[in-house]
The first five atom37 places (N, CA, C, CB, O) and aatype in JSON, in Angstrom:
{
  "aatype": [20, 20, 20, 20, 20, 20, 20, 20, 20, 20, 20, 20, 20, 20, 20, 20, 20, 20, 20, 20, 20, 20, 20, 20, 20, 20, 20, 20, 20, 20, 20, 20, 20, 20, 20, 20, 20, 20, 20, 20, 20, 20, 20, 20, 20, 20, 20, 20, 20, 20, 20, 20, 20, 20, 20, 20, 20, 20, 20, 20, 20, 20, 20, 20, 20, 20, 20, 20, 20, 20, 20, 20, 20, 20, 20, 20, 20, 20, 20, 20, 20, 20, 20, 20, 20, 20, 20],
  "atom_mask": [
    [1, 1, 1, 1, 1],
    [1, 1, 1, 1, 1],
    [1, 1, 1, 1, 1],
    [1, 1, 1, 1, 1],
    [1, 1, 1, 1, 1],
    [1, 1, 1, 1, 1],
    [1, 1, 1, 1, 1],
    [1, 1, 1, 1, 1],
    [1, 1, 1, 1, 1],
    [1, 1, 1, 1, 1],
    [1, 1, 1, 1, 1],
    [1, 1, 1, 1, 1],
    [1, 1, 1, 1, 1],
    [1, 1, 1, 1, 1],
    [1, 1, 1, 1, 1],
    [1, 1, 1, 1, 1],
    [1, 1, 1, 1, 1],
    [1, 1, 1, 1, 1],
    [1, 1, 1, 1, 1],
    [1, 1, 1, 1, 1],
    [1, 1, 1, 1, 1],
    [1, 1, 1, 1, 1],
    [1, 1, 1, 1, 1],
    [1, 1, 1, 1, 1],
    [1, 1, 1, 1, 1],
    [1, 1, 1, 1, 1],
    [1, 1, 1, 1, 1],
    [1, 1, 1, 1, 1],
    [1, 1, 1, 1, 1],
    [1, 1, 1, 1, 1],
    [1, 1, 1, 1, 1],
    [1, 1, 1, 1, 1],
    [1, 1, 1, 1, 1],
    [1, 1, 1, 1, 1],
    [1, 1, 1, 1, 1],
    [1, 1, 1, 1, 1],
    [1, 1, 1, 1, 1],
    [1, 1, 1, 1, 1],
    [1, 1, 1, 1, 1],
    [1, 1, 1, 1, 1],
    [1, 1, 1, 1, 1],
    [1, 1, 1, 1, 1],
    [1, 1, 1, 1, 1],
    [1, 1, 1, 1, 1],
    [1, 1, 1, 1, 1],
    [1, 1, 1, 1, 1],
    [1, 1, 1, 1, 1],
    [1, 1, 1, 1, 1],
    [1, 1, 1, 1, 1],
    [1, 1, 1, 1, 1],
    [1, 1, 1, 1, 1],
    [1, 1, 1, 1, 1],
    [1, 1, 1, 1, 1],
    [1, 1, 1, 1, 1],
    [1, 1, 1, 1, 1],
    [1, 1, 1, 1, 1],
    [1, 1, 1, 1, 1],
    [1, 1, 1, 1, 1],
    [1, 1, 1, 1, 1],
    [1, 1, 1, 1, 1],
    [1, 1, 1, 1, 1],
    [1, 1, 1, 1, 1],
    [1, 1, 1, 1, 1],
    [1, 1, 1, 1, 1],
    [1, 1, 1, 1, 1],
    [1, 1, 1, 1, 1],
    [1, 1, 1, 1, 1],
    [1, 1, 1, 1, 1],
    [1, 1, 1, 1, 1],
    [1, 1, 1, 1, 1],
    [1, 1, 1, 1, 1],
    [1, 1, 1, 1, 1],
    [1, 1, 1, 1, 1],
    [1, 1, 1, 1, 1],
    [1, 1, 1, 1, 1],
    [1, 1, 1, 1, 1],
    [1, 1, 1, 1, 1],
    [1, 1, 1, 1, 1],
    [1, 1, 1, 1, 1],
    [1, 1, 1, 1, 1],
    [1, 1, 1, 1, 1],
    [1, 1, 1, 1, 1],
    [1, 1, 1, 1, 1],
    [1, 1, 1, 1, 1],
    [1, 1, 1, 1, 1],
    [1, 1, 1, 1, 1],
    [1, 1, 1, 1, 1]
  ],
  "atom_positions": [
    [[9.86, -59.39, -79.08], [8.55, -59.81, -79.55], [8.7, -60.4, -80.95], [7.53, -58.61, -79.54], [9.03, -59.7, -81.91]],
    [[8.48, -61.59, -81.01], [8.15, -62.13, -82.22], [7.5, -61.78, -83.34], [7.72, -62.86, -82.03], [6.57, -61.05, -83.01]],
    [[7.51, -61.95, -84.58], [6.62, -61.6, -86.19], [5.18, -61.9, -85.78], [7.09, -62.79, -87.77], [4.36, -60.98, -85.83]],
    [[4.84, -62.97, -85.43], [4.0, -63.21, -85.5], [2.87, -62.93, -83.57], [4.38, -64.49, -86.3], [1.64, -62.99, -83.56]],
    [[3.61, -62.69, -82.41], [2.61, -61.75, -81.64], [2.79, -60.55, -82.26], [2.82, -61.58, -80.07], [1.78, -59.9, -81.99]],
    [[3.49, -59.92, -82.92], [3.56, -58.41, -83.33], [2.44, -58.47, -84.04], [4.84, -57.82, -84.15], [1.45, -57.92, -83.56]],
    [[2.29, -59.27, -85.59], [0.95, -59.54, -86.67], [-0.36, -59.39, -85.45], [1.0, -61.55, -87.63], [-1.14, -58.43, -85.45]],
    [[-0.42, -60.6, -84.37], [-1.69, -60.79, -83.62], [-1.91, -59.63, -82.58], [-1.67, -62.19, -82.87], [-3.07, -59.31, -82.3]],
    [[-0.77, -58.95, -81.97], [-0.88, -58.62, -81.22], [-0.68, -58.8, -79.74], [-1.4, -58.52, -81.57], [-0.7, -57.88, -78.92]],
    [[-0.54, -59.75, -79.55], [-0.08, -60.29, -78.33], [-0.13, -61.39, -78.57], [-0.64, -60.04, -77.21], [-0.46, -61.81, -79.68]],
    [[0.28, -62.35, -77.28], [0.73, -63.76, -77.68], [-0.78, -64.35, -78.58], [1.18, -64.84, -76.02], [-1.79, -63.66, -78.71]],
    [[-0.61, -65.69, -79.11], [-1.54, -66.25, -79.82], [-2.5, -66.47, -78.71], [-1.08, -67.45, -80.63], [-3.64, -66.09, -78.97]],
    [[-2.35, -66.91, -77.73], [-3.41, -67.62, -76.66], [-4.38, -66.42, -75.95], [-2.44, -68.51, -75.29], [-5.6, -66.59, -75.86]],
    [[-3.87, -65.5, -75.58], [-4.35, -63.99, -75.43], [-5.03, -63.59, -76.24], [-3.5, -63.07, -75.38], [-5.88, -62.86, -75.74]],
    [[-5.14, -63.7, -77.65], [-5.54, -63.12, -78.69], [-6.78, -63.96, -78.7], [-4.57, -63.08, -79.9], [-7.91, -63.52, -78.91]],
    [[-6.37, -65.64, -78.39], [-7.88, -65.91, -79.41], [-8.68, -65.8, -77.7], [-8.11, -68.09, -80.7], [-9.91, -65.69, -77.76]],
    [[-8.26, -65.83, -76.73], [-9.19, -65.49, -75.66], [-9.9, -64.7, -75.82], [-8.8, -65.2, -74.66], [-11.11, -64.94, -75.76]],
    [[-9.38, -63.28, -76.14], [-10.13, -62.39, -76.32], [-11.21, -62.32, -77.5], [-9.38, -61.53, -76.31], [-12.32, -61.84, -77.71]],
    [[-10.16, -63.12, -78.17], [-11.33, -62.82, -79.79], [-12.93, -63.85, -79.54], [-10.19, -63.78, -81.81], [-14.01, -63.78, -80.12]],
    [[-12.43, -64.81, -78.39], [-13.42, -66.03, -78.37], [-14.37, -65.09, -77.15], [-12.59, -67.93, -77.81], [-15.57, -65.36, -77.16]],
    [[-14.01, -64.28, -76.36], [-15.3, -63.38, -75.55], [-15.65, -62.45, -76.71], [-14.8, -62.33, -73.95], [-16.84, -62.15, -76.78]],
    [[-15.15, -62.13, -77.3], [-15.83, -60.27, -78.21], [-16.67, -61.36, -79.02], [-14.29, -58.74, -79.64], [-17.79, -61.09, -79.47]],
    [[-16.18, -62.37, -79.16], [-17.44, -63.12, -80.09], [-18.59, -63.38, -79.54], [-17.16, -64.43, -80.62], [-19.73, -63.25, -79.98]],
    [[-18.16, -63.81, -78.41], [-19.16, -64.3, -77.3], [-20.14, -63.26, -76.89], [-18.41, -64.75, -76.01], [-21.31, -63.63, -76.79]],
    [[-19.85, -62.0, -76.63], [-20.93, -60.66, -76.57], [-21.5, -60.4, -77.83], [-20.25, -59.22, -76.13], [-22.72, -60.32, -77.98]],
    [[-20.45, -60.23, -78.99], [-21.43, -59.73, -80.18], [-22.81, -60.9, -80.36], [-20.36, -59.67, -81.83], [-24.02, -60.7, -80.28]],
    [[-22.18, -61.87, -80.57], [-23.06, -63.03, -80.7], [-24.05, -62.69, -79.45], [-22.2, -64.59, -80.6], [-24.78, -61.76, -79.81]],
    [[-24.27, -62.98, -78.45], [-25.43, -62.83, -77.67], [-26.17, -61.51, -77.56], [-25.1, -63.19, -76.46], [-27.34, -61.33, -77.2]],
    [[-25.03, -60.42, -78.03], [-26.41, -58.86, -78.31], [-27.03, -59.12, -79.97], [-25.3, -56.59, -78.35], [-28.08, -58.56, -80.27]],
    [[-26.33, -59.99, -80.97], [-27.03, -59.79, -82.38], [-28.34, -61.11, -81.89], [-25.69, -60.23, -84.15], [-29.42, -61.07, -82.48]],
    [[-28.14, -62.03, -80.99], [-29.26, -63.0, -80.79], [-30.39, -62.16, -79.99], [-28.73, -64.4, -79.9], [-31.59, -62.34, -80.17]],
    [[-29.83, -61.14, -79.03], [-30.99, -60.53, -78.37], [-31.72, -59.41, -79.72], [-30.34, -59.6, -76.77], [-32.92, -59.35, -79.99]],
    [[-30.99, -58.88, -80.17], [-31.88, -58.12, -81.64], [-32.81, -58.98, -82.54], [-30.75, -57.56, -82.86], [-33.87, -58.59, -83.03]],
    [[-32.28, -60.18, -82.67], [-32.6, -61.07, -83.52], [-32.31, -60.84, -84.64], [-33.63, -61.34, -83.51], [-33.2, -60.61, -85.47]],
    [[-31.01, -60.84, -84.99], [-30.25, -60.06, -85.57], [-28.93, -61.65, -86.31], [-29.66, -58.63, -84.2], [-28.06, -62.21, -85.63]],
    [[-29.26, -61.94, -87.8], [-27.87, -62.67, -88.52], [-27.14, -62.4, -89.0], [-27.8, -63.3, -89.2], [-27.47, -61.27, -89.38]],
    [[-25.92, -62.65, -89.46], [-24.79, -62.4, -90.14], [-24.85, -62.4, -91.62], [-23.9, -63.24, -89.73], [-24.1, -61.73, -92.33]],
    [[-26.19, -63.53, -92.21], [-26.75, -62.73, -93.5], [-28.01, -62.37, -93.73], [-26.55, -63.34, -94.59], [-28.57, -62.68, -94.78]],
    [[-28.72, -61.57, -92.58], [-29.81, -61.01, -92.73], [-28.72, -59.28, -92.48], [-31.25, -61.7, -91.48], [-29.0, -58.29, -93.16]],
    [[-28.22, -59.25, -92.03], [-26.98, -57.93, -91.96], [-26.58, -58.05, -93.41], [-25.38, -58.17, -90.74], [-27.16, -57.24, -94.14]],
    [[-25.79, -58.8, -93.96], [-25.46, -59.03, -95.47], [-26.63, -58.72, -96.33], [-25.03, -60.52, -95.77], [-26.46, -57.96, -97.29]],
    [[-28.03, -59.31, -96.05], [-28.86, -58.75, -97.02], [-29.68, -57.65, -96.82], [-29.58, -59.59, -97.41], [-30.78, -57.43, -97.33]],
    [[-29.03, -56.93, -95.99], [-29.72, -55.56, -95.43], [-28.84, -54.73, -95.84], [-29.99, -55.35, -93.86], [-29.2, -53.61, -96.18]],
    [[-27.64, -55.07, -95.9], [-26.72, -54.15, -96.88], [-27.01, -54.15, -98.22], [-25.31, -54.51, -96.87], [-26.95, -53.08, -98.82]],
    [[-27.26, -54.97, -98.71], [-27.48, -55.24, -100.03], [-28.48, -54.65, -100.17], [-27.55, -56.46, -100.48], [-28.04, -53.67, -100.77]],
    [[-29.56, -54.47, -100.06], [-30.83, -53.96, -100.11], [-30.45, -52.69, -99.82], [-31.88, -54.55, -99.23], [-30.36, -51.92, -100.78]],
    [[-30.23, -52.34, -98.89], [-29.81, -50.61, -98.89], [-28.75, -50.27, -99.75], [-29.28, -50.03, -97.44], [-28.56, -49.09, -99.44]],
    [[-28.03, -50.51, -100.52], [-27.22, -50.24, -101.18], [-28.02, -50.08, -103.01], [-26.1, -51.34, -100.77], [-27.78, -49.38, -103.99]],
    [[-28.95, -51.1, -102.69], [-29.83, -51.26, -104.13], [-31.0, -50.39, -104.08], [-30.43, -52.84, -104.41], [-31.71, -50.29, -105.08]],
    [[-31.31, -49.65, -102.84], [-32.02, -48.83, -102.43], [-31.56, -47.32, -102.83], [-32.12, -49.12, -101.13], [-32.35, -46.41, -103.09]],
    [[-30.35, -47.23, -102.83], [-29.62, -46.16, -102.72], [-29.23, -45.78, -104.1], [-28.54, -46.37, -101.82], [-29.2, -44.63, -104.52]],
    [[-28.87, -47.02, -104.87], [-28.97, -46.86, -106.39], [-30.19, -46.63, -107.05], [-28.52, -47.94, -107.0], [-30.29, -45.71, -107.86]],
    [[-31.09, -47.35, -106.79], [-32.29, -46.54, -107.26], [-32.72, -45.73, -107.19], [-32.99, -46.68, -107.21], [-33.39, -45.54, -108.21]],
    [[-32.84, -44.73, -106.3], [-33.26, -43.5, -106.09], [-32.06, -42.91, -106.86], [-33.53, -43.08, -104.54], [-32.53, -42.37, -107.86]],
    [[-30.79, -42.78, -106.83], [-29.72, -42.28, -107.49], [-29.7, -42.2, -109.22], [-28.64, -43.11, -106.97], [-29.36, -41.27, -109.94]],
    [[-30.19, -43.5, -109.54], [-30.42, -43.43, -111.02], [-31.98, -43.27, -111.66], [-29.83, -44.73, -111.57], [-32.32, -43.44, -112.83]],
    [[-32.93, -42.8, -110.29], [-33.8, -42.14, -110.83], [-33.65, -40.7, -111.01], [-34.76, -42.41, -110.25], [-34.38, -40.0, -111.72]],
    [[-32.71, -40.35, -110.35], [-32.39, -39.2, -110.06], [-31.79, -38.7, -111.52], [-31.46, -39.18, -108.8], [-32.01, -37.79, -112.32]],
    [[-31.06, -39.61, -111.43], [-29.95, -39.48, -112.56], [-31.09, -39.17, -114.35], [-28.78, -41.48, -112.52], [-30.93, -38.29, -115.19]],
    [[-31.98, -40.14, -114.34], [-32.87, -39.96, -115.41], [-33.59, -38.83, -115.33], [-33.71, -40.96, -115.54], [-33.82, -38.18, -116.34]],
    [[-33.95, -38.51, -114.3], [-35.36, -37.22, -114.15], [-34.4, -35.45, -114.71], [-36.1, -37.07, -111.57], [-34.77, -34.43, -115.3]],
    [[-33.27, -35.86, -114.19], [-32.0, -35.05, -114.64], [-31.7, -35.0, -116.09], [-30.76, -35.59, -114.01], [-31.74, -33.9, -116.63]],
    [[-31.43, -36.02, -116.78], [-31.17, -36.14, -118.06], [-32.5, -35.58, -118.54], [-30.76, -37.58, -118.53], [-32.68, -34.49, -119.09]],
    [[-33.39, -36.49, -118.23], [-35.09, -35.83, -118.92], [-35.15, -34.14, -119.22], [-36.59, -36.1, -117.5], [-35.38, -33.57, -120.29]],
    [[-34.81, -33.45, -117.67], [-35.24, -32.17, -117.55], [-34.02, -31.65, -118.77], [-35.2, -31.51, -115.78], [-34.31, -30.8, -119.61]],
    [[-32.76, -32.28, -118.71], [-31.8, -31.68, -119.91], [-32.47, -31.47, -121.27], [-30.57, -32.68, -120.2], [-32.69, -30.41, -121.86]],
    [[-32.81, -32.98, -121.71], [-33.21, -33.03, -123.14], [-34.73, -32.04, -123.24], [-33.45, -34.84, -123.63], [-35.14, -31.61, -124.31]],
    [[-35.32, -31.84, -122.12], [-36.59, -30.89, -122.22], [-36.18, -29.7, -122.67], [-37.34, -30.63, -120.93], [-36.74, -29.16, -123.62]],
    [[-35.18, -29.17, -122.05], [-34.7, -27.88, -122.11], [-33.92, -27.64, -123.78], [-33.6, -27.72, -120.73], [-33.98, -26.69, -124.55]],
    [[-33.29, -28.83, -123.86], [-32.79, -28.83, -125.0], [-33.38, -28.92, -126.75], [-32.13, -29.67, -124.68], [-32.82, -28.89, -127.85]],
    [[-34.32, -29.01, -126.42], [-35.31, -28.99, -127.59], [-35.75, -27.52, -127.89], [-36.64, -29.89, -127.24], [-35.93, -27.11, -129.04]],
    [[-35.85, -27.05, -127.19], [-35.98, -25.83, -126.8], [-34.91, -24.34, -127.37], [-35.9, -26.13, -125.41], [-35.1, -23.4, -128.14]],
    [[-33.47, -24.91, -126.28], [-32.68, -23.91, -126.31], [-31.79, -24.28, -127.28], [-32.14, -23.58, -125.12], [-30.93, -23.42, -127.46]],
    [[-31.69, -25.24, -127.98], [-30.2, -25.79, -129.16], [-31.0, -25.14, -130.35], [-29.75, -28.03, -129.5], [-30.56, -24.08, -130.79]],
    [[-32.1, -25.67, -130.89], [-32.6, -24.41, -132.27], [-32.46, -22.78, -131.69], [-34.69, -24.63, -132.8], [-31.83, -21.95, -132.34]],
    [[-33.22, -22.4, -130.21], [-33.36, -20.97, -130.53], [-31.63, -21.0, -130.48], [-34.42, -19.82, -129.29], [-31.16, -20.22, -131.31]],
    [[-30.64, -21.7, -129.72], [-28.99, -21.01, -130.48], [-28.77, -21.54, -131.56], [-27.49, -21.28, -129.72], [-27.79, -20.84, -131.78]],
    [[-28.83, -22.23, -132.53], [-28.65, -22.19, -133.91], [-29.37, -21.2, -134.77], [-28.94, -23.38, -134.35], [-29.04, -21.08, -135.95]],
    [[-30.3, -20.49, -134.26], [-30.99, -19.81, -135.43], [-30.05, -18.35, -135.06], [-33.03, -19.72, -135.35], [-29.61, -17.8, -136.07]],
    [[-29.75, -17.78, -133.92], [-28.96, -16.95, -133.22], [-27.74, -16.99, -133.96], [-28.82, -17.29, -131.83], [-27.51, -16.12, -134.8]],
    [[-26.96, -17.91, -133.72], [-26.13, -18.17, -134.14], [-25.8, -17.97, -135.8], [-26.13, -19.15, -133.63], [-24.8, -17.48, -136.32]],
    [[-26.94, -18.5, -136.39], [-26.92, -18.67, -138.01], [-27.25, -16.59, -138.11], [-28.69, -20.2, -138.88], [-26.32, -15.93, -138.56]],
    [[-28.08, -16.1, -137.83], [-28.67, -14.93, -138.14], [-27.45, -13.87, -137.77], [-30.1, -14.75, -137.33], [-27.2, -12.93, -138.52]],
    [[-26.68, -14.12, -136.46], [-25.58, -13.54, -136.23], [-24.82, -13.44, -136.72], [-25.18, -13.67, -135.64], [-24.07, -12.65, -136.15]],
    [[-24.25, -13.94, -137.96], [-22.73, -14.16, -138.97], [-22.38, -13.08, -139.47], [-22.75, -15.09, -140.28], [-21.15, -12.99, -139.54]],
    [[-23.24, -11.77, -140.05], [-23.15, -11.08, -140.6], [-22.25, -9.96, -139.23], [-24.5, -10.94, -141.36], [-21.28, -9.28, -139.58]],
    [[-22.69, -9.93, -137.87], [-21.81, -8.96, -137.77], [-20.34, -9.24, -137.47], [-22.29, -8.19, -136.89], [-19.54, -8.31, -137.38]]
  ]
}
């Protein structure tokens, strides 16, 4: 077997046969969905920008609840801290 059916897989002519039917089905089930190759591309994209947003709201509402807390708990441990030296 040759470099290059080994790379394809079987001979070249075999290969694109097959590759020219699997095209031939995908293509006629994404036409029955009504379904494109960049409406798929921008549906990824969108869910992916979907997914970041909620993530870096997440990410803020997180930080928020930190610095809430932290206003809070960093003086009462510095004053702890400062009043504690003596023992």
């Amino acid at each position: 077997m040759s470099n290059m059916n080994r790379f394809l897989g079987g001979s070249p002519a075999s290969v694109l046969a097959k590759l020219i039917f699997l095209s031939l089905l995908v293509g006629a089930f994404m036409a029955f969905l009504n379904v494109t190759p960049l409406g798929l591309i921008e549906g990824l994209f969108d869910w992916i920008q979907a997914v970041l947003n909620v993530s870096l709201d997440t990410v803020k509402e997180v930080g928020r609840w930190i610095l809430y807390g932290a206003i809070i708990v960093v003086p009462l441990w510095f004053f702890v801290r400062l009043f504690d030296r003596g023992r």
